[in-house]
N, C-alpha and C positions, 0 to 999 in steps of 0.2 A: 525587583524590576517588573512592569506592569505586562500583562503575557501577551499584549498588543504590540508593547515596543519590543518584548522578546523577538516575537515571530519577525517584527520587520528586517531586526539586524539579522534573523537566519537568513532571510532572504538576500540580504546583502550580503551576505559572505559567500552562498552560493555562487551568487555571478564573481564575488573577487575571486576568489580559489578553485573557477574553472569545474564547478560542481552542474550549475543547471545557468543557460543566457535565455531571454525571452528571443523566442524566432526571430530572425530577420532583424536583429539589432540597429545594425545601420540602415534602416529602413525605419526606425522607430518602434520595430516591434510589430508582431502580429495579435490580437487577443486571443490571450487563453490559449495558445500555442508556445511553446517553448525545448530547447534543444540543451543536451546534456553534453556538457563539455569533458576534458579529459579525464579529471579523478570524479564527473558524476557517471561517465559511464562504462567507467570499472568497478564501479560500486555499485552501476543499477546492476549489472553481468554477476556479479558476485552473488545478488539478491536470487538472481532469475536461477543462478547456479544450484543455492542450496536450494529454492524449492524445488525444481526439476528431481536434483540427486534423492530429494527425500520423497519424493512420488514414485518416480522411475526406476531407482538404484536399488532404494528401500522394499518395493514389493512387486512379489514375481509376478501376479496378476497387474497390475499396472504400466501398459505401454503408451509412447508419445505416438503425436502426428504433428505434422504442418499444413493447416486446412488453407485452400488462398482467400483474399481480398474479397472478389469479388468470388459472386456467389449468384446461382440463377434466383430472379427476380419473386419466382415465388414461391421459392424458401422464405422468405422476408411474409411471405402472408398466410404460407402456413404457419408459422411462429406466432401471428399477432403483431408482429411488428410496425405493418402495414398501415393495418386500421387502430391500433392502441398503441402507440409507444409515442406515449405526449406526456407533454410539461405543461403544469397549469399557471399559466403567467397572468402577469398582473402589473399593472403600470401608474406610476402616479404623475397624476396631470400637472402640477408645478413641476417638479423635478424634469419630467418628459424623461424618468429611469426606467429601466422595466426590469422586473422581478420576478423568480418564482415563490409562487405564491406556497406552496411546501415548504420551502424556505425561511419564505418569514415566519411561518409558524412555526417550523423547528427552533428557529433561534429565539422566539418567546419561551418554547416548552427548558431552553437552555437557562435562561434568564432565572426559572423556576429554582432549576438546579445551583445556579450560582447564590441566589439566596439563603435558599440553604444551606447553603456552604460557608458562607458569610456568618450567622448564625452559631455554625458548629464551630467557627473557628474563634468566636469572641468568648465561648463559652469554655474553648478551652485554653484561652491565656488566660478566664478567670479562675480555672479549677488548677488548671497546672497538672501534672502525674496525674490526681484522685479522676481524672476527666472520664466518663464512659462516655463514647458515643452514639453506641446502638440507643443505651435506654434515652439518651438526652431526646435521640431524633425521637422514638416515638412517645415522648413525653410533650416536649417543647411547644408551648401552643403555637408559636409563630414557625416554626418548620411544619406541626402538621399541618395548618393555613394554606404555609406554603404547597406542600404534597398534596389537599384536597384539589388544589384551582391548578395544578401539573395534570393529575391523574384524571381532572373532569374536561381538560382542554384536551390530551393525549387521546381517550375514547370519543369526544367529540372530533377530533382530526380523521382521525381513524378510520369511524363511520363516511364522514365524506371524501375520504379517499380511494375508499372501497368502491363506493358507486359510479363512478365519482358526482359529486356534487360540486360543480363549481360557484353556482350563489351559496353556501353553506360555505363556502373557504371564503369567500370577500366576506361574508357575513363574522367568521371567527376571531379575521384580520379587525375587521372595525369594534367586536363585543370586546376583545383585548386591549384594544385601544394601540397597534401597532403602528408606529408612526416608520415615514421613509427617513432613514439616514441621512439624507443630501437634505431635503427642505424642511425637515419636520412636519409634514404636512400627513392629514389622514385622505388627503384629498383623492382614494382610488378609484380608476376602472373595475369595471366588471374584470374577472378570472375568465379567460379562454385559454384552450386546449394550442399545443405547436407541437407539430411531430419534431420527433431528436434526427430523422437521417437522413446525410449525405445522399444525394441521386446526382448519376451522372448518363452519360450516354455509352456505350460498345456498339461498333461498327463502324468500317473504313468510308461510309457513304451516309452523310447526314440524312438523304431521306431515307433509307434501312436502317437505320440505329434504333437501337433498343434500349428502352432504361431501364438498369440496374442503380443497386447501393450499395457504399462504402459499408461494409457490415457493423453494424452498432453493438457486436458484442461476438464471441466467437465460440462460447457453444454450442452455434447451428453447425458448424463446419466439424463438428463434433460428432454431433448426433447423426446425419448424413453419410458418412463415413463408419458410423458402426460394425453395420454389417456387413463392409467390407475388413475391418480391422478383425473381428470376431472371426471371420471363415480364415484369410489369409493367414493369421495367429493362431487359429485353433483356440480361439478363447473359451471358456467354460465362465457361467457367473459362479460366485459374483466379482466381476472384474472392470478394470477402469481403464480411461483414456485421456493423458494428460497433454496441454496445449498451452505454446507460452506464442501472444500474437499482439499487432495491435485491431484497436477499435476504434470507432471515430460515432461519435454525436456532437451535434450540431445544437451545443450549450449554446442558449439566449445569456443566462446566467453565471456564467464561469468564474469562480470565485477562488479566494484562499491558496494563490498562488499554484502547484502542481496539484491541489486537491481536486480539484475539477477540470479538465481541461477536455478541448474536441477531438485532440488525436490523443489516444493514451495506450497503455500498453496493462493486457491481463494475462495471468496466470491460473487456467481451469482447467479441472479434473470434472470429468462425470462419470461415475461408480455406476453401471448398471447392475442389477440385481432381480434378484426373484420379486415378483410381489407378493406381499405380504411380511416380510422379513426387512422394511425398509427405514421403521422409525427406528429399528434396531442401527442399520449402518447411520442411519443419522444422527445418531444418541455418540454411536464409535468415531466419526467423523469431527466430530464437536470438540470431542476431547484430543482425537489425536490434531486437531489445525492450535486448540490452543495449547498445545504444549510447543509445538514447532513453533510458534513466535513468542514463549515464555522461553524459550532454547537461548533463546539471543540474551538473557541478564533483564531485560528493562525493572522485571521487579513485575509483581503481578498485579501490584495494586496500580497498575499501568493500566489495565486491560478489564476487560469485562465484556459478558454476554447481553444483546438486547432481542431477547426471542417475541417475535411479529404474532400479535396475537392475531391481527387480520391477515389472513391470507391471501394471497394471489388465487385467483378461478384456479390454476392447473398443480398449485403447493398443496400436502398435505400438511407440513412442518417446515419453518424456515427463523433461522438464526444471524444475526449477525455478532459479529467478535468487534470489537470497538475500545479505541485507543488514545490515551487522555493527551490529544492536540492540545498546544497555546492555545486552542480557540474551541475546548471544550473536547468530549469524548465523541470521537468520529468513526464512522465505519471502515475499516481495513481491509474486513473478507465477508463474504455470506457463505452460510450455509445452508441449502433448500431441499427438501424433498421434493421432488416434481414431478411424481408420480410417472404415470406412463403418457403423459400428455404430449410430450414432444415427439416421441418416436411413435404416436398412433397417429399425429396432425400427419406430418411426413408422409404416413403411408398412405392418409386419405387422402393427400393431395399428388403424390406420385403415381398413386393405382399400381403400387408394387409391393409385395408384401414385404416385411422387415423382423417379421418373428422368429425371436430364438425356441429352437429344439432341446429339450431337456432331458436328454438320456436317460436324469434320473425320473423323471416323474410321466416319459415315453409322454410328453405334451408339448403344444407349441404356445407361445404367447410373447406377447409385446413387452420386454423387462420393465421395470419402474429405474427413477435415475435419482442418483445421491448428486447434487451438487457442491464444489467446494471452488469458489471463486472470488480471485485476489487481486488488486489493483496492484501492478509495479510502481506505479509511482506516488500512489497512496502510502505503498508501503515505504519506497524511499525516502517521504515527506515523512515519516514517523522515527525511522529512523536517526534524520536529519534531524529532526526538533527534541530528541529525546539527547543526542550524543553532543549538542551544543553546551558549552561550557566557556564561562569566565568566572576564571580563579584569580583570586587574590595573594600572593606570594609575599614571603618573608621582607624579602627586599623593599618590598610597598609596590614593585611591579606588580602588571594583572596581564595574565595569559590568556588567550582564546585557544582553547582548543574542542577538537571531532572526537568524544569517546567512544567511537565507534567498535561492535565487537571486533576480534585483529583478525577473524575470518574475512571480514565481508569490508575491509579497509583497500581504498585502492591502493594504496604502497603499501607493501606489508615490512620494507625496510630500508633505511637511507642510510647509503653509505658516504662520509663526512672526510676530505680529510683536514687534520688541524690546520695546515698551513697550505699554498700552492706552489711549493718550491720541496727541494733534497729530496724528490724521490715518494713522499705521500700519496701524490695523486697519482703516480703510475701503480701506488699500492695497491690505494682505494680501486682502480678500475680492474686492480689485477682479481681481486675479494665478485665486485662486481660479474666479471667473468665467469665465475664458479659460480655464482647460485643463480642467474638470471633464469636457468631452464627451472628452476623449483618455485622461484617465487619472485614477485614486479617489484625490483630493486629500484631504488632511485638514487641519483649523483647529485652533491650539491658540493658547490667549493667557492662561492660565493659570501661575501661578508663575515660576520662571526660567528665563531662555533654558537653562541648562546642565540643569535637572528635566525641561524640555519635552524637552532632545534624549536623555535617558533613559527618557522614555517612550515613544520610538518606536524608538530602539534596541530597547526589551521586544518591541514586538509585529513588529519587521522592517523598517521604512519604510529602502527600502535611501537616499535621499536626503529633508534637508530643506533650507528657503529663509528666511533672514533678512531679513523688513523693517527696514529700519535709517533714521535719519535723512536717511541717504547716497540710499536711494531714490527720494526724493520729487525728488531735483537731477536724478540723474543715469540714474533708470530701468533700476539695476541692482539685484541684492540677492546675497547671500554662499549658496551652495550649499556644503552638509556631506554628504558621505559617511560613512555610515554605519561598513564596516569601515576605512576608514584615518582618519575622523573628520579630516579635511582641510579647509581651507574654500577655496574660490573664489568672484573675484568674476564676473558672468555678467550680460548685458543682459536684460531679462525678457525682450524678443520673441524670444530664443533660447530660451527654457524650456522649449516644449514640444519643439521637436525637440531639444532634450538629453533632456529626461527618457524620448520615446517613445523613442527611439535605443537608452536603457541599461534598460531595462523590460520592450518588445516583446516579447509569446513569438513573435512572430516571427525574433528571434535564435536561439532556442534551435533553432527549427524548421529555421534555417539549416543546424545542426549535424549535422542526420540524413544 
């Protein structure tokens, strides 16, 4: 299946199975806006759960906040966000589409990748087992081709985004010969700069109103709140401050269904620390974010590092972790060093100091900061696209189902019973009763036993339980497994410790 039409049917199952609607449905929709319905947002809650537990529960230096919304006005400009936080758009004059111009070139530097891939893969349905693919790739003259004209477009992006150069990005767009999707046409405008953020007004009297912004990201509300967290806690570095919020930027471009969107929802920790000791927590950070989304099964060759050789003005080191999308390997989380730039902007523009006292070293200074930040719904869309499955079945039937891990499934168990008559379904609710406080049971008594275990295969339920006649004697009932669709027979008063056992994100927590 072509990973274009992959992704579209994930989409479409989403809104069938009550996973994710586009906003305002019965209105047509809003763009690039969209609302999580009932099993997406038990499953986004599940997501937000295990990272919180594995930040906050996991280590005793590490506490949360809840920073608000708004935020005074020049916060936003001691950040930089004011005067730099733009998108370099680009519009082609037949279509009248407009694009960002980062964009299009990332999806050429993709193109790159995809050839080579193409390549690797012909080469190994002609070798078969004997196949190597380290040495094919830097043998192959048309893969190294390929990786020379990747790596010389990649450092020439680079350089102009640095500066930024925006005739140098129309100029990259036309040397590659990147055409628009809708017209085919190279027909573009000049690259101009658009700020990403929401502004609105605060105050009861339009001519006293003051403009503020919908905050474009949420570890100002972090840094701000430091050195009240650090005194009120008693914190010592090096110590961190984790924060699950939404954000809102104001995408021209919003693309790839929940991959981009204007209101979206993050998950940030900022580690502050000593300076000088920071490539070290950054090195530690690295490794511990990717084993926490290696936790989850995807399989590693899922995943990979892309470390930013050009840095941001206020980065020392910065990483991103990245996840093989239908639509290529995409960013999931970054990791940034950020030196002491935020918390020194802060205090040059508050005229209030912010430095920590160091008992050990009897000195005062501004900590440097580990950043580790996670897209919720970036991360749900990977989820989503990894655990999609259509199986092919003995009978010639084909299943759809969510293999999602049974931690982070919004039902973790459906109880069935066979029939709707003699006394089953006062069973089933009676089973239901008992575990509902452990874990998000679900009823179904609706059509056939074999329709009911396909519709929770749809939305994930990694176990369901059959009331059967046999019940009522002997106070058992048949547990199915979802991926091996297996059935076992099981005493009820064992149910809940089977299902908390296979379910728990405390397993997965184990795994850190």
């Amino acid at each position: 299946m072509a990973q274009e039409d992959n992704f579209k049917k994930i989409v479409s199952h989403c809104k069938e199975y009550g996973f994710v609607f586009p906003s305002s449905d019965i209105y047509d929709g809003l763009a690039a806006v969209y609302d999580y319905g009932q099993n997406g947002v038990e499953l986004k809650n599940n997501i937000k759960e295990y990272w919180w537990k594995s930040m906050v529960l996991l280590n005793e230096n590490i506490v949360g906040i809840d920073s608000a919304i708004f935020m005074h006005p020049t916060i936003w400009k001691a950040s930089g966000h004011v005067d730099a936080f733009n998108d370099p758009l680009i519009d082609n004059r037949d279509s009248k589409k407009r694009y960002r111009a980062d964009v299009l070139i990332e999806e050429q530097l993709a193109k790159y990748d995809e050839k080579m891939q193409k390549e690797v893969d012909k080469a190994r349905k002609r070798f078969g087992d004997q196949f190597d693919e380290a040495m094919f790739r830097q043998t192959n003259p048309r893969v190294l081709e390929y990786k020379q004209k990747q790596d010389a477009l990649h450092e020439r992006f680079a350089q102009a985004m640095q500066q930024p150069d925006l005739q140098e990005l129309k100029q990259i767009i036309l040397d590659e010969g990147i055409v628009d999707p809708i017209s085919g046409t190279k027909n573009w405008t000049d690259v101009r700069q658009f700020n990403l953020m929401f502004s609105t007004e605060i105050g009861a009297a339009a001519e006293a109103a003051s403009k503020i912004y919908l905050r474009p990201e949420t570890a100002q509300g972090i840094f701000v709140n430091y050195l009240n967290v650090q005194k009120t806690g008693r914190m010592k570095l090096p110590f961190g401050i984790a924060q699950i919020g939404k954000a809102f930027r104001n995408e021209i471009v919003a693309r790839q269904f929940i991959f981009r969107m204007r209101e979206f929802e993050q998950m940030e920790m900022q580690f502050f620390v000593q300076p000088g000791t920071e490539l070290e927590w950054f090195a530690h950070w690295k490794e511990t974010r990717m084993k926490w989304h290696q936790a989850l099964g995807f399989g590693a060759e899922n995943y990979r590092f892309h470390d930013h050789e050009k840095l941001a003005h206020y980065a020392n080191a910065a990483a991103d972790i990245e996840f093989r999308m239908p639509f290529g390997f995409k960013e999931v989380e970054g990791i940034h060093s950020r030196t002491n730039f935020d918390l020194s902007q802060h205090e040059k523009f508050s005229g209030k100091s912010i430095k920590y006292f160091d008992p050990q070293t009897n000195e005062s200074y501004v900590p440097y900061v580990i950043e580790t930040s996670i897209g919720v719904d970036r991360m749900f869309l990977s989820i989503i696209c990894h655990a999609y499955r259509e199986e092919q079945l003995e009978n010639g039937e084909t299943r759809v189902l969510l293999q999602l891990p049974p931690a982070l499934a919004p039902v973790k168990l459906a109880v069935l019973p066979l029939v709707k008559k003699d006394g089953l379904p006062e069973k089933a609710r009676e089973i239901i009763s008992q575990l509902r406080f452990q874990v998000n049971c679900q009823y179904d008594e609706k059509d056939t036993i074999g329709k009911r275990y396909r519709r929770q295969d749809a939305i994930g339920t990694p176990y369901c339980i059959t009331v059967d006649y046999d019940t009522l004697k002997d106070e058992s009932v048949t547990l199915r497994n979802r991926d091996t669709m297996e059935q076992t027979r099981v005493p009820i008063a064992q149910l809940q410790e089977i299902i908390q056992e296979k379910t728990s994100i405390t397993n997965l927590l184990k795994q850190l």
